[in-house]
N, C-alpha and C positions, 0 to 999 in steps of 0.2 A: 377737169382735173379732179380726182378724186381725193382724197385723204386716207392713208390705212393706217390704222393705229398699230402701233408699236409694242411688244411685251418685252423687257429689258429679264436677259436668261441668268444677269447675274445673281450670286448668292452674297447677298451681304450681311454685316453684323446686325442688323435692323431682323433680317428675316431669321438668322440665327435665333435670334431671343426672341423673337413671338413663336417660332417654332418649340423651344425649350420650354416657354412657359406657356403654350396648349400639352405638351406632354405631365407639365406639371399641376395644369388643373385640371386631366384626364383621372390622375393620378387622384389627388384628393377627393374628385368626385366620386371615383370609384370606393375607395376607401370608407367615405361620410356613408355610404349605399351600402356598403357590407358591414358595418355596422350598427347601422339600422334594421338591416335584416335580421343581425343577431337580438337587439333589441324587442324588437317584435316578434322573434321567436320564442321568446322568453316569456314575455307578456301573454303569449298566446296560451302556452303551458301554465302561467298563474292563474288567468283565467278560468281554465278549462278546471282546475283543478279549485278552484273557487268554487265554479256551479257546480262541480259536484258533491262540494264540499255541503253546500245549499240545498239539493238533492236529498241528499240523507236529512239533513235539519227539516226539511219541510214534512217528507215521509213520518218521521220522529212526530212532529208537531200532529200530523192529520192520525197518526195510531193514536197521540194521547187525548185528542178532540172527541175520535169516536167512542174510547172507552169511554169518557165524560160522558159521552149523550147518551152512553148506557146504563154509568150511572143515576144518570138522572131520570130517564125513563121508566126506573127501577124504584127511583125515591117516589115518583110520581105515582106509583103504581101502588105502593105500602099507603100512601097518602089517600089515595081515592079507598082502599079498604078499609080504611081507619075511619073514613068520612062514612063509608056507608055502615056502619057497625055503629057507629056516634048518634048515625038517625034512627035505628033500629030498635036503638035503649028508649025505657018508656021515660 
């Protein structure tokens, strides 16, 4: 003799409200998620607009490094003729 199990087809108030409250945390999950989307869209846009921000700052910084090194390449240069003029005098 065998045993077959049973599935009871009715709809009770038990399944009513797990039914109502899976649509209700369908519902907030999706929400929490499109929100964070927008979130992170946003972020993604400050971001971007950060490192470009940085972009130009750094470019800025290396134009005014290499005039420096050419000013001083230049100071160095008046300095070595100055030196060799200095040893030239009796």
């Amino acid at each position: 003799m065998t045993i077959v199990p049973s599935v009871d087809n009715r709809i009770s108030t038990g399944n009513l409200l797990l039914a109502g409250s899976m649509l209700v945390a369908v519902a907030v999950a999706w929400g929490n998620l499109s929100g964070r989307a927008e979130n992170m869209a946003s972020d993604i846009t400050a971001v971007t607009a950060q490192a470009t921000a940085n972009e130009a700052r750094i470019r800025a910084l290396e134009t005014a490094t290499a005039r420096q090194d050419e000013r001083m390449i230049l100071i160095l240069d008046s300095l070595r003729k100055i030196e060799g003029r200095l040893e030239k005098q009796p």
